[in-house]
N, C-alpha and C positions, 0 to 999 in steps of 0.2 A: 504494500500500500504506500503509495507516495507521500510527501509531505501536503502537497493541494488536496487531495482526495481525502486525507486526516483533517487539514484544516473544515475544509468544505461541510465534513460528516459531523465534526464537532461544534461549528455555527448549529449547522441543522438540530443540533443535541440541543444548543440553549434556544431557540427558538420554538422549537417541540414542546418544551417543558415550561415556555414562554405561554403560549396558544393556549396547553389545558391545563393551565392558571386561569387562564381568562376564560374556560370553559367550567371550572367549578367556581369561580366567584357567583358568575351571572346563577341566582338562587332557584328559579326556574331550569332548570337542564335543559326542555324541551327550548323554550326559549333561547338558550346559546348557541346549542348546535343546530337551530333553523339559521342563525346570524352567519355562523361558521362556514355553516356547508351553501348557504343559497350566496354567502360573498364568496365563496368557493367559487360554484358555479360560474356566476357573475367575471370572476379574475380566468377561470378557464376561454369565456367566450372571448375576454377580448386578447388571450394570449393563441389562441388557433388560429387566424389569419396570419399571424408572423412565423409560425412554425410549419415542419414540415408534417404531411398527413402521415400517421406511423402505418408504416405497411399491414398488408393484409394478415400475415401471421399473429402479430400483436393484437387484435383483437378480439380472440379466445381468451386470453390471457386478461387484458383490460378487461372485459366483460366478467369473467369471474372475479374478477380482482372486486371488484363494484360492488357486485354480491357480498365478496368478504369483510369490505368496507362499511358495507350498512349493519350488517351484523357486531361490528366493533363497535360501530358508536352506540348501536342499542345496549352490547354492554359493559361500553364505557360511563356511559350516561347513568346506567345501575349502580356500577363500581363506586362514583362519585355520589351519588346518593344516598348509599347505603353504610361509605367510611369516610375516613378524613383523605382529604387530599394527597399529606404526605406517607400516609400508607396502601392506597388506593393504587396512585401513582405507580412508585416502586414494584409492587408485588405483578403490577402486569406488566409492566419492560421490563423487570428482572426476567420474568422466566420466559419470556419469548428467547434468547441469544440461543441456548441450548437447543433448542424445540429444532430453532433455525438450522444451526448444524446438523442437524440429523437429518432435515430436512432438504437442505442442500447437497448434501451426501447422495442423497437418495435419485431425486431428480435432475440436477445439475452436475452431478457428477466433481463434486467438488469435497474433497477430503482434506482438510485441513493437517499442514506439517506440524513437528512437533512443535515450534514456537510460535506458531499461530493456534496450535490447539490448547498449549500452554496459559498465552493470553488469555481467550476467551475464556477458558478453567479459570484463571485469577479474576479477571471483570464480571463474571456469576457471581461468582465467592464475592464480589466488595458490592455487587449489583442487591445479591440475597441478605447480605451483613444489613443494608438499608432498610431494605422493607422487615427486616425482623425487628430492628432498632424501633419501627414505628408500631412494633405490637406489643414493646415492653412494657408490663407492670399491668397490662390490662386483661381481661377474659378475652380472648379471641375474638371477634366480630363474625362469626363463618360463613352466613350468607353475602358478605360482603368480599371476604377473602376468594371466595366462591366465583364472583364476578368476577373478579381482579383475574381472577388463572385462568380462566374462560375468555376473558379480556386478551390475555398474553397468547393464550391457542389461536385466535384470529390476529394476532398481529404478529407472528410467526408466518402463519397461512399465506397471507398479502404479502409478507416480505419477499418469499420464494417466488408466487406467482408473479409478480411485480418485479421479479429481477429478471426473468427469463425474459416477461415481456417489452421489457423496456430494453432489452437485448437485441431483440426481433424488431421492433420498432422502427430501428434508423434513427429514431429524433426523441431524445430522451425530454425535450420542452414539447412538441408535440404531444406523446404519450403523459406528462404529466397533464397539459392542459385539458384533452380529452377525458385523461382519469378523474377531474374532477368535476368536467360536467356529468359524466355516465353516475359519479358515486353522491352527489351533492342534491338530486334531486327527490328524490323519495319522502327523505326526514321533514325538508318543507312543505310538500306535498301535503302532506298527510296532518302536518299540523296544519296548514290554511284551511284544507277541504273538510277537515273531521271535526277540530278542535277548535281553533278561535274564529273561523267565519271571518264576522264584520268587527269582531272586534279588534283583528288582525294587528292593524298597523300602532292603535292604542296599547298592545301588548308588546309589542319588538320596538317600539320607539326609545324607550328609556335608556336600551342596551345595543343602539342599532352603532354606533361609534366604537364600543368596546368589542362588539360581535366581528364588525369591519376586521380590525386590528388583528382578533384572532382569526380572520379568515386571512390575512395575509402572511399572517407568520406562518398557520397552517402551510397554505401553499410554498412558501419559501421552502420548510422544513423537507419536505416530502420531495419538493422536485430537484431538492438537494442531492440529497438520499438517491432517489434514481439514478441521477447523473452519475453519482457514484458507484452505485450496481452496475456502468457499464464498464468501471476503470479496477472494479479487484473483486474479491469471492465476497459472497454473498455474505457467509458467518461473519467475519472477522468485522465489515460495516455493520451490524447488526448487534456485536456488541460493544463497536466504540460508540454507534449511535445511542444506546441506551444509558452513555453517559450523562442523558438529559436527567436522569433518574438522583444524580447530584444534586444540579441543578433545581429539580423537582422541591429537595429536602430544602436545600435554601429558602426556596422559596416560601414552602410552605412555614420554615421557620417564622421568615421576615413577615413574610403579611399575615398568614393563617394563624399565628401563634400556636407554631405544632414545633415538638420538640425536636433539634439538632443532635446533639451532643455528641464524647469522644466517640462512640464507637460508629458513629456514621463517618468523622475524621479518617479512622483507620481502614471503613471502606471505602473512602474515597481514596486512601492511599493503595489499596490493593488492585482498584480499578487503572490508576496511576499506572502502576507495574504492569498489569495485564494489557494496557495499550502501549507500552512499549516493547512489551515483546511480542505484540503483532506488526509495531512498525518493523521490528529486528527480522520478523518473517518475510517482509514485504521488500 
């Protein structure tokens, strides 16, 4: 993995962890990611006339991809409902990396050496040290922990199908831009038509600037991320990307008032190690 393809995955890491920050403040769920995904949307149309149309291969690929996308946000929106932020977070980018590997193994035919499997082994371990740190002292939450790993199963699933395709594609700005109108349409859908009607625009008003925001970071994060699934293996972006999971804790520190402390330090330092000996693979 290069030093660009490292920086690029690592933006994308705090912008990610940017986005759904801004997706668990807004108190409403359904309310933020209608903001998220229809600015999605919105930033897809006007980025497809500049890009190229991704060839016809990638569109099995996009189209399931779509499918798996709606399915995360249903239950990421749970995840975020049901626990705090900075263990919500965590517990579903931590356990995607691993998932990923197996997974890219499998279909992409990509078997990680031993200092890239190294890595990702120590970025679990400081990935999993976080989201444990956010369950200490408490009873478990389990329908919540519940989503979160169910959360991380579909964002495994996307990663893989979303690396082949944006491979097959030719235009990794293309393939984003279309992934986000195909996956961004549904969630709004269904709240305008089902759920608020006429009272639409009185409900998403409040939060239509802070929704914006996260629909841009969203899209930053993800077409990052692609671009970089065309330049190294699929694992090793997947679990420097879940560095946002750092990130995450900050954050939730700073604004949520959820707990930091040493031992989230010592996973951020093991995640530290384990992306240097992927770059050392790379």
């Amino acid at each position: 993995m290069t030093p660009l393809v490292t920086a690029a995955v690592l933006f994308a890491a705090v912008t990610h962890a940017s986005w759904n920050a801004i997706a668990h403040r807004i108190t409403d769920k359904l309310v933020g990611f209608t903001l998220i995904l229809a600015g999605g949307v919105l930033i897809g149309l006007l980025l497809a006339p500049f890009a190229a149309f991704p060839a016809a291969g990638a569109w099995p690929y996009l189209l399931v991809s779509a499918v798996i996308h709606l399915v995360y946000v249903v239950l990421l929106m749970t995840s975020f409902r049901l626990g705090d932020f900075g263990q919500a977070y965590p517990i579903a980018r931590g356990s995607a990396p691993l998932v990923v590997t197996v997974f890219a193994a499998v279909f992409a035919h990509e078997v990680p050496n031993g200092w890239a499997a190294a890595g990702i082994a120590l970025s679990c371990a400081g990935l999993t040290g976080v989201a444990l740190w956010g369950l200490r002292g408490r009873r478990p939450p389990w329908a919540a922990i519940g989503a979160a790993l169910a959360t991380g199963l579909s964002i495994a699933s996307y990663t893989v199908v979303d690396g082949l395709g944006v491979r097959a594609s030719g235009s990794p700005l293309g393939y984003t831009a279309w992934l986000m109108i195909a996956q961004g349409v549904a969630i709004p859908a269904y709240a305008v038509c089902c759920r608020w009607r006429r009272e639409t625009v009185a409900v998403l008003r409040p939060f239509a600037a802070l929704g914006l925001l996260g629909s841009a970071l969203s899209v930053s994060a993800y077409g990052l991320v692609l671009w970089a699934q065309t330049r190294a293996d699929l694992a090793p972006i997947a679990a420097l990307r879940e560095s946002s999971i750092i990130v995450g804790a900050a954050i939730g520190a700073l604004f949520f008032k959820e707990r930091f402390g040493a031992p989230r330090i010592a996973a951020a330092g093991l995640l530290v190690v384990g992306i240097g000996l992927m770059l050392h693979a790379g």
